[in-house]
Every structure is written in C-alpha cells, then in structure tokens.
N, C-alpha and C positions, 0 to 999 in steps of 0.2 A: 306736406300740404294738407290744409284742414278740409276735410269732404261733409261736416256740420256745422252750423250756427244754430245760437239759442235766439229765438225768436219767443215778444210776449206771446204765453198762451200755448207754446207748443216747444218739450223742453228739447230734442234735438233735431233741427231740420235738415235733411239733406241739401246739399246745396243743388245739387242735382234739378230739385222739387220747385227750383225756383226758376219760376217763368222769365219774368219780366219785374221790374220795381220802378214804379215812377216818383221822383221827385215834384215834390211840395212845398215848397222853401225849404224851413230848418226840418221836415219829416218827410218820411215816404213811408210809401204804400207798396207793401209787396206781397205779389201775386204769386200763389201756388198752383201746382200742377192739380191739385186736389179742390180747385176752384175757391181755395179759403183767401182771404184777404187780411195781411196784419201791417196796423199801421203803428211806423214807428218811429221816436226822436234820433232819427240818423239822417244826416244831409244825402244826398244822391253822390257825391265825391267822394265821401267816406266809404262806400259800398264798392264805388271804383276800385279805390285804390284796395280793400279789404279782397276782393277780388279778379285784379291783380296777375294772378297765377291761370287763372281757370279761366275757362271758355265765354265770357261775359264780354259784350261789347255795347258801347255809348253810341246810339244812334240819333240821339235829339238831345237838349237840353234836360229835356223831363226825361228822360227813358233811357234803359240799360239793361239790354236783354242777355239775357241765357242762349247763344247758337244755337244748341240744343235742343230748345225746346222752339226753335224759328221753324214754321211749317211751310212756309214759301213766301217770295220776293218779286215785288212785281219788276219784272228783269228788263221789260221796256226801259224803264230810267231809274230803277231803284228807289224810287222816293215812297214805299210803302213796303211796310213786312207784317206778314201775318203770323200768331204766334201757335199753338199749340191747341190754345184756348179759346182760337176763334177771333183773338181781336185783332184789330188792322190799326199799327202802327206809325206813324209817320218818322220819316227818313229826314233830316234836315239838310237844307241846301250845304253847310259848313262841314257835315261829317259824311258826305257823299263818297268823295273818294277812299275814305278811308273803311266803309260797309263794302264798296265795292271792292275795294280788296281784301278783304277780311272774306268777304261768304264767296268770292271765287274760285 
C-alpha cells in the first residue's frame, strides 16, 4: 500500500497530510494538513477509488475526507463534519448511513 502521492508542486505527499479533497467537475482541489491547497486535473472518483485501501471516506458529492484528519461530527444527526482545519463539512442526505457507520 502506497503511504505517498506526487502532487503538482510538492514531489512526495503523505497521504496521511491529506485533509479533505473536494471535487470540481473534471479537477479537485486538495486540502493539506499544512493548510496548502493543490489543485489538480483528477475527477473526485479517481481519488476514491486511488484510495481505496486507506482511511478516506465519501461524504457528499463534492467531498472525501481523510478519518483521520475528522476532528468532530455533529452526532445529533450527522449531517456536518468538522475537519482538522477548522472547516465544517456537509454530510449528504444519500451517504448518511453509510458516515454513520463508518465514524461509529
């Protein structure tokens, strides 16, 4: 299991480092723990499936976070996650059940 990606701009990233990545249409935008931002021509599915293995979960259309780096869920009804780096999240009504069993 690969524990880096080359990302433009930075030649090995931990995967670890990687917060959150939101999709854009055909690119995204991914969020480091180091508060950098690299945007790149990769679909949001491709990142899925590239990670795959690791601790990474799809909790909206746009978004697909790192566990890891989840600093709290608002556990009344799950519909919001906060990340590491201070941003709050939204939960979609379609991937509900599956966040709530995933960070349980």
């Amino acid at each position: 299991m690969r524990t880096e990606i080359k990302l433009p701009g930075i030649v090995n990233c931990p995967i670890k480092d990687i917060v959150y990545i939101e999709g854009k249409g055909n690119y995204s935008l991914v969020y480091l723990a180091t508060k950098k931002e690299v945007y790149i021509a990769k679909t949001l599915k491709k990142f899925e499936s590239h990670f795959r293995m690791h601790k990474f979960i799809r909790i909206h259309k746009s978004f697909l976070v790192n566990q890891e780096n989840i600093s709290s869920v608002n556990t009344s009804n799950f519909n919001q996650i906060t990340t590491s780096l201070g941003n709050t999240l939204p939960v979609s009504r379609r991937k509900l059940a599956h966040v709530k069993q995933k960070l349980s």
